[in-house]
Gaussian input, Z-matrix of N, CA and C with variables (Angstrom, degrees):
# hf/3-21g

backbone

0 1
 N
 C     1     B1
 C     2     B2     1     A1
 N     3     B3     2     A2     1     D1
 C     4     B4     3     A3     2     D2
 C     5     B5     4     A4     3     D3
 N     6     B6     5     A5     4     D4
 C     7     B7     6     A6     5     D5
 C     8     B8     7     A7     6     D6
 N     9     B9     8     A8     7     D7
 C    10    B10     9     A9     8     D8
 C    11    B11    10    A10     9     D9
 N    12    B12    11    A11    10    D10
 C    13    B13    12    A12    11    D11
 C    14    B14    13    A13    12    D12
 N    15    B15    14    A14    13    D13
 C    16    B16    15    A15    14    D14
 C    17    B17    16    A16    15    D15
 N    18    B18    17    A17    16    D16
 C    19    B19    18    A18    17    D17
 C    20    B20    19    A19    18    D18
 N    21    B21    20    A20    19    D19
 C    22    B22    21    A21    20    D20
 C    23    B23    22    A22    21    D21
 N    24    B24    23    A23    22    D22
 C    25    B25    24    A24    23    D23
 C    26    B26    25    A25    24    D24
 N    27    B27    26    A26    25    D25
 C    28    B28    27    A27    26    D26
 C    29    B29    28    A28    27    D27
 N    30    B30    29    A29    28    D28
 C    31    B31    30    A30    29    D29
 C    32    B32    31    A31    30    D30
 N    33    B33    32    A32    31    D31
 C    34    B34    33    A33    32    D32
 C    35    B35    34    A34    33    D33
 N    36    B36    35    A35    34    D34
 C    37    B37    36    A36    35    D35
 C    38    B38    37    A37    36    D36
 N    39    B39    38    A38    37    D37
 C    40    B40    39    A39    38    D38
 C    41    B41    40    A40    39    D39
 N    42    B42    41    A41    40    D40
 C    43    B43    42    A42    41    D41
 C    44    B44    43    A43    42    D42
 N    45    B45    44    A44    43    D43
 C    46    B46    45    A45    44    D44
 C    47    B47    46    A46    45    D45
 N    48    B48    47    A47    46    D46
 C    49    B49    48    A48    47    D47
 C    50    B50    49    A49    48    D48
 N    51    B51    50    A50    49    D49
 C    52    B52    51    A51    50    D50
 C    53    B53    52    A52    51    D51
 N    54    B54    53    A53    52    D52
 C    55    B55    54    A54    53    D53
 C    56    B56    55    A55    54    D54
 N    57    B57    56    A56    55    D55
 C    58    B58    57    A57    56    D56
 C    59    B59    58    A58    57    D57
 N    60    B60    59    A59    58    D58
 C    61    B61    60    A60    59    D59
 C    62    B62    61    A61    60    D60
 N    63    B63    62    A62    61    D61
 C    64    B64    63    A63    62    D62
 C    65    B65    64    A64    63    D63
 N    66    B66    65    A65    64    D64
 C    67    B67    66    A66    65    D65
 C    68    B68    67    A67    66    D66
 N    69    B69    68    A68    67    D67
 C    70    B70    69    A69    68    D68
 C    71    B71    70    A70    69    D69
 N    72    B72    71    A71    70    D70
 C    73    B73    72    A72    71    D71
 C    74    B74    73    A73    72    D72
 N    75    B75    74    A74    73    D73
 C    76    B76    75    A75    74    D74
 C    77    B77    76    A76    75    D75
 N    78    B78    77    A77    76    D76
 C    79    B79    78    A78    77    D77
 C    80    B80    79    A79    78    D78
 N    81    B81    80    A80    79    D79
 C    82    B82    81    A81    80    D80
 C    83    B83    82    A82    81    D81
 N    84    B84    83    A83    82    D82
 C    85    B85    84    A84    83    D83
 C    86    B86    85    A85    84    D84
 N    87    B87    86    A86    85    D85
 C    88    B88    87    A87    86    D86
 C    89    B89    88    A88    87    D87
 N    90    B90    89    A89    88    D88
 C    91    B91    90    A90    89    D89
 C    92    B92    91    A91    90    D90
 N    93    B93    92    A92    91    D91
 C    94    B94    93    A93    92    D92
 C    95    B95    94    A94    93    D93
 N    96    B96    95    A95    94    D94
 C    97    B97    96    A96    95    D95
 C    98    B98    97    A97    96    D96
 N    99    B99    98    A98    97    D97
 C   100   B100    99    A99    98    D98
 C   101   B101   100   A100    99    D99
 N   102   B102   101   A101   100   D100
 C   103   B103   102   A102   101   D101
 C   104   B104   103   A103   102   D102
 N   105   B105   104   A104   103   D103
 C   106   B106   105   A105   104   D104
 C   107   B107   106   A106   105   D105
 N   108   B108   107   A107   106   D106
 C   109   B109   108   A108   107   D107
 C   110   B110   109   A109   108   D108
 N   111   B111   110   A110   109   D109
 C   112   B112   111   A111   110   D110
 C   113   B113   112   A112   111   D111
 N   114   B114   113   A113   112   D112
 C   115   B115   114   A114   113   D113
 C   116   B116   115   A115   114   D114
 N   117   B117   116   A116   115   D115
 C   118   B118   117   A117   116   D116
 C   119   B119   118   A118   117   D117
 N   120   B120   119   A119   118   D118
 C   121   B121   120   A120   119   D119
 C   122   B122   121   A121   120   D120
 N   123   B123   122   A122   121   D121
 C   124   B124   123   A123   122   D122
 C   125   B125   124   A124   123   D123
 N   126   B126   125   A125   124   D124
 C   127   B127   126   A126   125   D125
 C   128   B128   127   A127   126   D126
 N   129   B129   128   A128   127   D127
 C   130   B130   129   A129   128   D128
 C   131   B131   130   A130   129   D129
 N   132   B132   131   A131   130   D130
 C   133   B133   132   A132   131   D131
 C   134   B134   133   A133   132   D132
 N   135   B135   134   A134   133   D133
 C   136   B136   135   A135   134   D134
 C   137   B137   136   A136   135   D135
 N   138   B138   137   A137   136   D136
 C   139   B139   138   A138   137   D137
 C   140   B140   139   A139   138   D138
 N   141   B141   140   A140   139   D139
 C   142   B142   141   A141   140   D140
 C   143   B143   142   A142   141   D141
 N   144   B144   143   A143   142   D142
 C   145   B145   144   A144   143   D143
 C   146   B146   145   A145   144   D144
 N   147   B147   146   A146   145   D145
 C   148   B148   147   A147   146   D146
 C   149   B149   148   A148   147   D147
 N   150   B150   149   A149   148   D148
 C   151   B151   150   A150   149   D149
 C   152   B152   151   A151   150   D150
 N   153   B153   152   A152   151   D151
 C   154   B154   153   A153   152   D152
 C   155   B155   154   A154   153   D153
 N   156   B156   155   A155   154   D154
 C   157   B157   156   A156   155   D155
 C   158   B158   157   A157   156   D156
 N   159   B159   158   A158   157   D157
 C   160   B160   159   A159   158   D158
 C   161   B161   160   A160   159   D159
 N   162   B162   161   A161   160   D160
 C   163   B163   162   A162   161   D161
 C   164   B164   163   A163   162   D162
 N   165   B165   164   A164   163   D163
 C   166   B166   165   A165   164   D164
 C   167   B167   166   A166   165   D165
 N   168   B168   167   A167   166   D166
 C   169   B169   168   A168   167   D167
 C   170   B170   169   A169   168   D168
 N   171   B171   170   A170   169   D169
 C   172   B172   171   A171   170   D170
 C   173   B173   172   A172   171   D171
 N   174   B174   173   A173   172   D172
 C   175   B175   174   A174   173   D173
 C   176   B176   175   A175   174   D174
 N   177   B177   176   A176   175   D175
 C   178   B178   177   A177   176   D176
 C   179   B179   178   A178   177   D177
 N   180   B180   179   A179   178   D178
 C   181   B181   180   A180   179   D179
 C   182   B182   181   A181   180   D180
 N   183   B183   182   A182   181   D181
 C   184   B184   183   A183   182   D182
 C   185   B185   184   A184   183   D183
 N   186   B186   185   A185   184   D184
 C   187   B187   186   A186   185   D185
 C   188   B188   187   A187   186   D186
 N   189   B189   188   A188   187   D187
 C   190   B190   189   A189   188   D188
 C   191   B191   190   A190   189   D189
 N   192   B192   191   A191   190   D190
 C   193   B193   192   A192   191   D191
 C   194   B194   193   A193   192   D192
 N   195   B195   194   A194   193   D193
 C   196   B196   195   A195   194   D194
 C   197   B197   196   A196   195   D195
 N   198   B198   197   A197   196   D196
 C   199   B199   198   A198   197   D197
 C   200   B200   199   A199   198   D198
 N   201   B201   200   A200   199   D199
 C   202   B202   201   A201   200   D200
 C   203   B203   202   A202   201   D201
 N   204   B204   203   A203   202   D202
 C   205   B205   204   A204   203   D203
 C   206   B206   205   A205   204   D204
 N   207   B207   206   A206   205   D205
 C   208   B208   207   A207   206   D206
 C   209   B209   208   A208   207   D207
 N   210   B210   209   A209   208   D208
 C   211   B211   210   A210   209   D209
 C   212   B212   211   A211   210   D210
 N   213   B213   212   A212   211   D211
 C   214   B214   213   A213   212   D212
 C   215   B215   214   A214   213   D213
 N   216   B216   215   A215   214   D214
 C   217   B217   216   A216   215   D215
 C   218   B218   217   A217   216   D216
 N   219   B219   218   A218   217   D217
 C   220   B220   219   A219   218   D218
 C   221   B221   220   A220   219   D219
 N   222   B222   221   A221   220   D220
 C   223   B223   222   A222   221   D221
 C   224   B224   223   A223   222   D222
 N   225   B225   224   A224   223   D223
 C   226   B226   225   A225   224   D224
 C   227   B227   226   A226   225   D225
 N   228   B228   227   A227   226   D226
 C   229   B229   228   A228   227   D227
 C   230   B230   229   A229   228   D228
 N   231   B231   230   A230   229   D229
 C   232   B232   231   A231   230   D230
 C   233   B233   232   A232   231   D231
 N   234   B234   233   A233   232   D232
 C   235   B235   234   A234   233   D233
 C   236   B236   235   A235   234   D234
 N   237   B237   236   A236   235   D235
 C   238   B238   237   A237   236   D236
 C   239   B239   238   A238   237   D237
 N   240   B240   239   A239   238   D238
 C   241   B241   240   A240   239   D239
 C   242   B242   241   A241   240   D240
 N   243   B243   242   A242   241   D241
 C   244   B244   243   A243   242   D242
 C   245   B245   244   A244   243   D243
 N   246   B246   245   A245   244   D244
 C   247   B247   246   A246   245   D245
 C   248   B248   247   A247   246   D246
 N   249   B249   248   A248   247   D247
 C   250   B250   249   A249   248   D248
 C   251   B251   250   A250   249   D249
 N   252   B252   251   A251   250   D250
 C   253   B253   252   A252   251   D251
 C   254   B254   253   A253   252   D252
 N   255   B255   254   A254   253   D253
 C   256   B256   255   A255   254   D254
 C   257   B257   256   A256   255   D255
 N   258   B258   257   A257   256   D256
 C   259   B259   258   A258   257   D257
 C   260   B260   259   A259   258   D258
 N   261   B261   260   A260   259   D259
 C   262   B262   261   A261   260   D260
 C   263   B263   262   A262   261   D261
 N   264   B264   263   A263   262   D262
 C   265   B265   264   A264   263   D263
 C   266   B266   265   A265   264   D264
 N   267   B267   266   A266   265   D265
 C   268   B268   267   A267   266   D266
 C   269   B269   268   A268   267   D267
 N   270   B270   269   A269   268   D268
 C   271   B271   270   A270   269   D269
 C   272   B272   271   A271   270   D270
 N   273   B273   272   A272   271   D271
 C   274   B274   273   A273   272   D272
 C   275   B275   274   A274   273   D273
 N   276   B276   275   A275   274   D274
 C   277   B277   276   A276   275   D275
 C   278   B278   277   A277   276   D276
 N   279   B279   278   A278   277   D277
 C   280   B280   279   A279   278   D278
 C   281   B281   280   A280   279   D279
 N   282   B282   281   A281   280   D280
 C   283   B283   282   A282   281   D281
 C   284   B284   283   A283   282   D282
 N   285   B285   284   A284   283   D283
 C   286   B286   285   A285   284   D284
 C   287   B287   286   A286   285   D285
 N   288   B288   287   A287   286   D286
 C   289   B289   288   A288   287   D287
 C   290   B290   289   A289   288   D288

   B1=1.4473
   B2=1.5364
   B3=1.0328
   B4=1.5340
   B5=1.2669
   B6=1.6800
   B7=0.9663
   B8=1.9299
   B9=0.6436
   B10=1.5761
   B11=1.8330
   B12=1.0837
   B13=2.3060
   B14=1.4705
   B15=1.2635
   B16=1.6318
   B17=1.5864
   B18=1.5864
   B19=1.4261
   B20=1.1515
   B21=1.7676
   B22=1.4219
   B23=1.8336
   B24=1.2536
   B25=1.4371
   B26=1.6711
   B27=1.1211
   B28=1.3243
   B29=1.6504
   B30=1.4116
   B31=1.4774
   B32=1.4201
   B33=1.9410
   B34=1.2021
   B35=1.6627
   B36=1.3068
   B37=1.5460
   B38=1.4265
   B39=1.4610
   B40=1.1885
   B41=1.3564
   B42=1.2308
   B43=1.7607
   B44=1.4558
   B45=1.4389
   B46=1.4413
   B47=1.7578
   B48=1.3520
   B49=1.6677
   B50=1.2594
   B51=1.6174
   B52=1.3074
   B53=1.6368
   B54=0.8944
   B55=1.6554
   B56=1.8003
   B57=1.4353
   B58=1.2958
   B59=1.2807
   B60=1.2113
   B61=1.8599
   B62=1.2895
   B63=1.5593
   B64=1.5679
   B65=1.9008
   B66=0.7810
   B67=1.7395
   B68=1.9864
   B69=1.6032
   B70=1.7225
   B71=2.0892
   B72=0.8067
   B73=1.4299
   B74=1.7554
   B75=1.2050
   B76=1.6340
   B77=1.9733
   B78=1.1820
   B79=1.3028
   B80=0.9529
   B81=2.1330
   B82=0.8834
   B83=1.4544
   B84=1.3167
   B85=1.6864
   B86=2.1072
   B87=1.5471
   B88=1.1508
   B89=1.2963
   B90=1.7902
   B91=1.4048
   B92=1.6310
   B93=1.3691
   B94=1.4275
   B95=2.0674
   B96=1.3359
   B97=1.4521
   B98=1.2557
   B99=2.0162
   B100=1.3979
   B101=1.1072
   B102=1.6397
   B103=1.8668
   B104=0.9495
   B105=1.6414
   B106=1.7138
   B107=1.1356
   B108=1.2031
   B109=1.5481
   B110=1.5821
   B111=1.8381
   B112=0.9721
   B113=1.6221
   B114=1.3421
   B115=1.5936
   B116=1.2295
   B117=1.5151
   B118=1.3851
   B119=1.5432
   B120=1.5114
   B121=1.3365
   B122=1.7961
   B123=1.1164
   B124=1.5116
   B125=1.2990
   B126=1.7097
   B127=1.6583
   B128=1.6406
   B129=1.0938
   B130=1.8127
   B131=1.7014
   B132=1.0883
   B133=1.7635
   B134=1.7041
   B135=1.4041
   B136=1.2791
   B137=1.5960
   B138=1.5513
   B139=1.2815
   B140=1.3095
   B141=1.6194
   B142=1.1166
   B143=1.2453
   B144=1.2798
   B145=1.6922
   B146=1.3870
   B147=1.3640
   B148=1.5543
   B149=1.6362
   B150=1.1753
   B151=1.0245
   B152=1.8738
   B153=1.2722
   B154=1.4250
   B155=2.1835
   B156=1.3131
   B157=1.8946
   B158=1.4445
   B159=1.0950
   B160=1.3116
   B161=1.8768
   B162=1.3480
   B163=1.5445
   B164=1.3522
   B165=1.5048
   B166=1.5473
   B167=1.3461
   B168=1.0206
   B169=1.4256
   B170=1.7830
   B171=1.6918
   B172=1.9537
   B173=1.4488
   B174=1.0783
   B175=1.6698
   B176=1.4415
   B177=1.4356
   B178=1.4521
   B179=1.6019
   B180=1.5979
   B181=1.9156
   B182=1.1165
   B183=1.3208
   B184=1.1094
   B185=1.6831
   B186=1.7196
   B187=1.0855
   B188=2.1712
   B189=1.5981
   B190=1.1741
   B191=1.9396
   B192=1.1842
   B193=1.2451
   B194=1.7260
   B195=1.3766
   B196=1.3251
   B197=2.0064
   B198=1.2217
   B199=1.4541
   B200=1.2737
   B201=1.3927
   B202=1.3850
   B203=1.3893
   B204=1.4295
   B205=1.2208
   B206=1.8301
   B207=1.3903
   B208=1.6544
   B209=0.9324
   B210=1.4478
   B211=2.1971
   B212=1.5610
   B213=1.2330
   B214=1.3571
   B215=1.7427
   B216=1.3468
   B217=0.9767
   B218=2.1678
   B219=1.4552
   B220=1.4859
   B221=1.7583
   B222=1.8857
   B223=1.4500
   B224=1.6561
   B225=1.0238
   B226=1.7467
   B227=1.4500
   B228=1.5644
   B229=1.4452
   B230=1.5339
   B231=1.4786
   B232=1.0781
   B233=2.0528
   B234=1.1748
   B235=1.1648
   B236=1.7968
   B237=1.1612
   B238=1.4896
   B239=1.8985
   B240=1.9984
   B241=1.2203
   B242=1.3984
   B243=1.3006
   B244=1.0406
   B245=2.1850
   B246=0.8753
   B247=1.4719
   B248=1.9531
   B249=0.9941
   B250=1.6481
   B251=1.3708
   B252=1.2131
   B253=0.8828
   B254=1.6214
   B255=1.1702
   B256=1.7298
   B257=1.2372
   B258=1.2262
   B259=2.1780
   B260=1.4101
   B261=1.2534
   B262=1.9760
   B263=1.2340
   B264=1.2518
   B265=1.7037
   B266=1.3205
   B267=1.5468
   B268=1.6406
   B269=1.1855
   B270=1.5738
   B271=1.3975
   B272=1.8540
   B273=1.2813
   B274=1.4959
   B275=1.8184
   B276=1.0919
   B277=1.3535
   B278=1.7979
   B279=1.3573
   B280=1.5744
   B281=1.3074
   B282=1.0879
   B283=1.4098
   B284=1.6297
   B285=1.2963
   B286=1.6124
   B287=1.3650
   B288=1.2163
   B289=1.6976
   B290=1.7158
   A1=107.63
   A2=105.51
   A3=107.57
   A4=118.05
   A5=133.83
   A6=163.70
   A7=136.64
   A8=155.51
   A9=172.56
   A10=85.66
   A11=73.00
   A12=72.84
   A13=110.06
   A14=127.89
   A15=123.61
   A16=85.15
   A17=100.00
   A18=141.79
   A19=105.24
   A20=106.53
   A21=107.24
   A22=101.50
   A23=119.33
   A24=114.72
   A25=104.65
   A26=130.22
   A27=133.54
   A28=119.30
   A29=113.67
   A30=119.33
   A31=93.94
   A32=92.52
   A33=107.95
   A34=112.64
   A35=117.87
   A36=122.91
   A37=92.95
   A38=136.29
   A39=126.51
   A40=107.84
   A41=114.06
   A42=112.20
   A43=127.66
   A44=107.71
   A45=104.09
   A46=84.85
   A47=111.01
   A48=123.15
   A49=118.01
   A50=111.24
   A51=125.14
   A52=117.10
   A53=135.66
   A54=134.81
   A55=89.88
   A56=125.69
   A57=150.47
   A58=102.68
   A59=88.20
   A60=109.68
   A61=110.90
   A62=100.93
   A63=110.27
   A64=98.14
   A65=101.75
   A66=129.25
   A67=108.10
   A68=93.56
   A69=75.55
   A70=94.69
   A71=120.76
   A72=109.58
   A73=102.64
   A74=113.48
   A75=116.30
   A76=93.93
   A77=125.69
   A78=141.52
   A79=118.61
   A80=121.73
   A81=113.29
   A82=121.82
   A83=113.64
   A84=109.75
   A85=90.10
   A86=114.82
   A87=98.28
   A88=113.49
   A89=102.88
   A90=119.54
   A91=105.43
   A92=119.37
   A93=106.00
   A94=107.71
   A95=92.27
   A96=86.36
   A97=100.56
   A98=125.18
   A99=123.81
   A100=98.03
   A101=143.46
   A102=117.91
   A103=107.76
   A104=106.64
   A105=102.03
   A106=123.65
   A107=100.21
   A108=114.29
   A109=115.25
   A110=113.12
   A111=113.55
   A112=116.17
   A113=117.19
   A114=126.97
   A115=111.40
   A116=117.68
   A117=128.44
   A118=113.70
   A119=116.57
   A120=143.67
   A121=88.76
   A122=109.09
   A123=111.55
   A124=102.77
   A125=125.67
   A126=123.34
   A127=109.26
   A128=112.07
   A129=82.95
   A130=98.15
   A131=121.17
   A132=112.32
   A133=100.16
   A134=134.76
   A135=142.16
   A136=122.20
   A137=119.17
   A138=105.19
   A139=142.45
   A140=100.01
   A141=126.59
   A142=119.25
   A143=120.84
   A144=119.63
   A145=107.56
   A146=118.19
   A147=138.77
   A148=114.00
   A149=126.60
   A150=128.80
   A151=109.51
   A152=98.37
   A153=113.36
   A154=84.09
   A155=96.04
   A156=106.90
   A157=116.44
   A158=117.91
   A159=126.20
   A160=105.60
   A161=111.09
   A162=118.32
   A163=99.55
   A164=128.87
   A165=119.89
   A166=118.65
   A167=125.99
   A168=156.73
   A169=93.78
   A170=110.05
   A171=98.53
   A172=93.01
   A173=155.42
   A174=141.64
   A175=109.57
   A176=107.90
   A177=98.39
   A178=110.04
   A179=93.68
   A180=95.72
   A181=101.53
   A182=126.87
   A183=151.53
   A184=96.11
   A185=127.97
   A186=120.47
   A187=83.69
   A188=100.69
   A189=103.88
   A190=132.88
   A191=120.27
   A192=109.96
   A193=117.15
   A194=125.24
   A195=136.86
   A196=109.41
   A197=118.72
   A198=97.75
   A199=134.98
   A200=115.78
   A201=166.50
   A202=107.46
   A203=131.52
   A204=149.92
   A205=100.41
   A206=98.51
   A207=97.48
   A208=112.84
   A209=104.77
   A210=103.71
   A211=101.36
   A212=131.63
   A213=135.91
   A214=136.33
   A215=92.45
   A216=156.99
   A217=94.45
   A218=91.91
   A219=113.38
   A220=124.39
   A221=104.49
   A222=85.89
   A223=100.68
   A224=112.36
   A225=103.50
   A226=120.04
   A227=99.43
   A228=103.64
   A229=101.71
   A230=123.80
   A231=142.83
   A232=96.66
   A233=125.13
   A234=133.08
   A235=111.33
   A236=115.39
   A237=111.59
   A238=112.41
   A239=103.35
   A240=78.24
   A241=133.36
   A242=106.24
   A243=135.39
   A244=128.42
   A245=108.96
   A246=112.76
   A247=116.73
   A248=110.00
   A249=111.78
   A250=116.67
   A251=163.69
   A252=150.08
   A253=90.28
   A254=128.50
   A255=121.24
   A256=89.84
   A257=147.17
   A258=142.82
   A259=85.58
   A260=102.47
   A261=115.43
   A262=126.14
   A263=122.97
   A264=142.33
   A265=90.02
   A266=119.61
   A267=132.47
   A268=94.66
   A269=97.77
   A270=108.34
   A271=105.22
   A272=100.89
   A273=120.36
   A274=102.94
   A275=112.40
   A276=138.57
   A277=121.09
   A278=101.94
   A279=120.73
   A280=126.42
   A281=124.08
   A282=110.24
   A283=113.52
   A284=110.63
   A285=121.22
   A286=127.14
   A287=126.62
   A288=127.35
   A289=84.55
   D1=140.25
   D2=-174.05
   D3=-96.95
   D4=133.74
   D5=177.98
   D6=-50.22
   D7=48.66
   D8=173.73
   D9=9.50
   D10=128.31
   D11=167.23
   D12=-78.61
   D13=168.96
   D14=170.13
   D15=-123.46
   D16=168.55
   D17=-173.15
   D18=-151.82
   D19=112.04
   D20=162.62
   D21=96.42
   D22=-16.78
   D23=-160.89
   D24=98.70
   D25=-4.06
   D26=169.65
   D27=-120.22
   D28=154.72
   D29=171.06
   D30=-38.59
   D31=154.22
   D32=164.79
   D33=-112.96
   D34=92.04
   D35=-131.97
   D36=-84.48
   D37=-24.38
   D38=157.34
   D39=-33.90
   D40=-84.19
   D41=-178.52
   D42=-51.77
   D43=-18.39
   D44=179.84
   D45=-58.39
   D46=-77.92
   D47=-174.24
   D48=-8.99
   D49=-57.82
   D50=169.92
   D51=-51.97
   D52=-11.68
   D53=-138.16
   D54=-134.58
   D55=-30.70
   D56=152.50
   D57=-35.25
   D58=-83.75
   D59=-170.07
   D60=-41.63
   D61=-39.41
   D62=-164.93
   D63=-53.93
   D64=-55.09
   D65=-166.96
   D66=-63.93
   D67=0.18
   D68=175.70
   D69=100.22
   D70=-16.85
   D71=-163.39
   D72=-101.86
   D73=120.68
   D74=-166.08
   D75=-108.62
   D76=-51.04
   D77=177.86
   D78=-83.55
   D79=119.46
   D80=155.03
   D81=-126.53
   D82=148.91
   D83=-168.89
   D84=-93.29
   D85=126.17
   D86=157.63
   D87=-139.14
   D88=150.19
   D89=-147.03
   D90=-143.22
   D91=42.50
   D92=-166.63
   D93=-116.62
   D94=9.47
   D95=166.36
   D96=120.57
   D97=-177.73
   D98=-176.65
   D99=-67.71
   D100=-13.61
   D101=-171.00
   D102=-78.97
   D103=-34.02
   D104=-177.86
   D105=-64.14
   D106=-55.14
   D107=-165.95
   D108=-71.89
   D109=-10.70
   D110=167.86
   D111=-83.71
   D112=-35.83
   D113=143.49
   D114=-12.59
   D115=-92.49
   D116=-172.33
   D117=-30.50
   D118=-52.39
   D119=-147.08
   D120=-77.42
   D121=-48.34
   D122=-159.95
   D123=-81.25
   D124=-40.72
   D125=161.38
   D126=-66.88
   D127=1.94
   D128=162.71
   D129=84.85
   D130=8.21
   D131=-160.85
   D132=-115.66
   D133=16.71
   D134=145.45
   D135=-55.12
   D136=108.63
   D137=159.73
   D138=-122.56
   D139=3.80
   D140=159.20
   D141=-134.38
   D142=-175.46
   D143=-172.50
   D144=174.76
   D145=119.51
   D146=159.81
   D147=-90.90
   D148=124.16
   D149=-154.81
   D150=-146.26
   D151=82.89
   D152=-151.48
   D153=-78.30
   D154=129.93
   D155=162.24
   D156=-107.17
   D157=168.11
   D158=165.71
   D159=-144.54
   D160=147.10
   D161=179.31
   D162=-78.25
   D163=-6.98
   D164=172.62
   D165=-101.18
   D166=131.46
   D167=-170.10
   D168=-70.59
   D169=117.87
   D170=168.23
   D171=-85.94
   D172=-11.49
   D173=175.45
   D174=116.34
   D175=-153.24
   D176=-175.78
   D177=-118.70
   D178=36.00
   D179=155.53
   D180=-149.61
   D181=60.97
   D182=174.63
   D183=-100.97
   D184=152.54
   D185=-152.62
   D186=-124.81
   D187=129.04
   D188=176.12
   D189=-58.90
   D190=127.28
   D191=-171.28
   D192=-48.03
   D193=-39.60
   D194=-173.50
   D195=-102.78
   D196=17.83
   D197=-170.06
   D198=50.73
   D199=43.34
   D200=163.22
   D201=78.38
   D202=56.47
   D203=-179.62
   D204=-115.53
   D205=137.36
   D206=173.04
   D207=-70.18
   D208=159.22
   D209=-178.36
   D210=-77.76
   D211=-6.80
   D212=148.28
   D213=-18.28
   D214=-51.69
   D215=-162.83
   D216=-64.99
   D217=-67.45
   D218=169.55
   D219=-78.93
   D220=-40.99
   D221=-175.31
   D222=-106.12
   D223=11.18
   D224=159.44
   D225=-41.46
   D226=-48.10
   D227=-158.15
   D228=-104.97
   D229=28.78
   D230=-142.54
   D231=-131.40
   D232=149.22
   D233=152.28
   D234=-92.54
   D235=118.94
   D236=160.58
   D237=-68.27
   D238=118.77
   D239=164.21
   D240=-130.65
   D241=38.55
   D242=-174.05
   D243=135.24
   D244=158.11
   D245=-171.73
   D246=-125.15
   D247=129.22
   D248=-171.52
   D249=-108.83
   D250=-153.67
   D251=-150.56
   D252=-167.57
   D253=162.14
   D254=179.20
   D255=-160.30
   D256=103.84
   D257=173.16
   D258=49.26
   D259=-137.78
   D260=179.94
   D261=-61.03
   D262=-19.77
   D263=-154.78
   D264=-111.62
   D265=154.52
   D266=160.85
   D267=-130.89
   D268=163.67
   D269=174.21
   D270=-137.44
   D271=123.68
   D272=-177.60
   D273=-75.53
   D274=149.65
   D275=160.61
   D276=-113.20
   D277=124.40
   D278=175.09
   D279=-112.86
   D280=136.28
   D281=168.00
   D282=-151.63
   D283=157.78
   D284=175.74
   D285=-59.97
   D286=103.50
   D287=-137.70
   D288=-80.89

């Protein structure tokens, strides 16, 4: 089975993607925390995005969504396409126009 190259000491997540695709797999859900998702964010390889808020503040050791990148950062390049409401919290929808 063949192997994903790294860059940097890390996946080269472009190609992981590619190597996916290869295999039939068009969708991926990713969920592994701010490195990842700050990964994704910084290669450009986001095309959607749920982006759950809350009006409460976790404090100041609370762990950043992007690995200290603004969420800016993500829905800039993002279409808003609407926002839902969940108890107190909503959760926004993004996508790649």
């Amino acid at each position: 089975m063949p192997r994903a190259p790294a860059q940097a000491g890390r996946l080269d997540l472009a190609a992981v993607l590619r190597m996916l695709a290869g295999r039939g797999i068009t969708r991926l859900m990713v969920e592994g925390g701010p490195t990842v998702a700050a990964a994704f964010v910084a290669a450009d390889l986001v095309d959607a995005a749920a982006l759950l808020r809350s009006p409460k503040t976790i404090g100041p050791d609370g762990v950043d969504a992007l690995e200290g990148m603004p969420i800016e950062a993500m829905t800039a390049r993002l279409t808003t396409l609407g926002r839902e409401p969940v108890g107190e919290d909503s959760v926004e929808f993004f996508e790649r126009a």
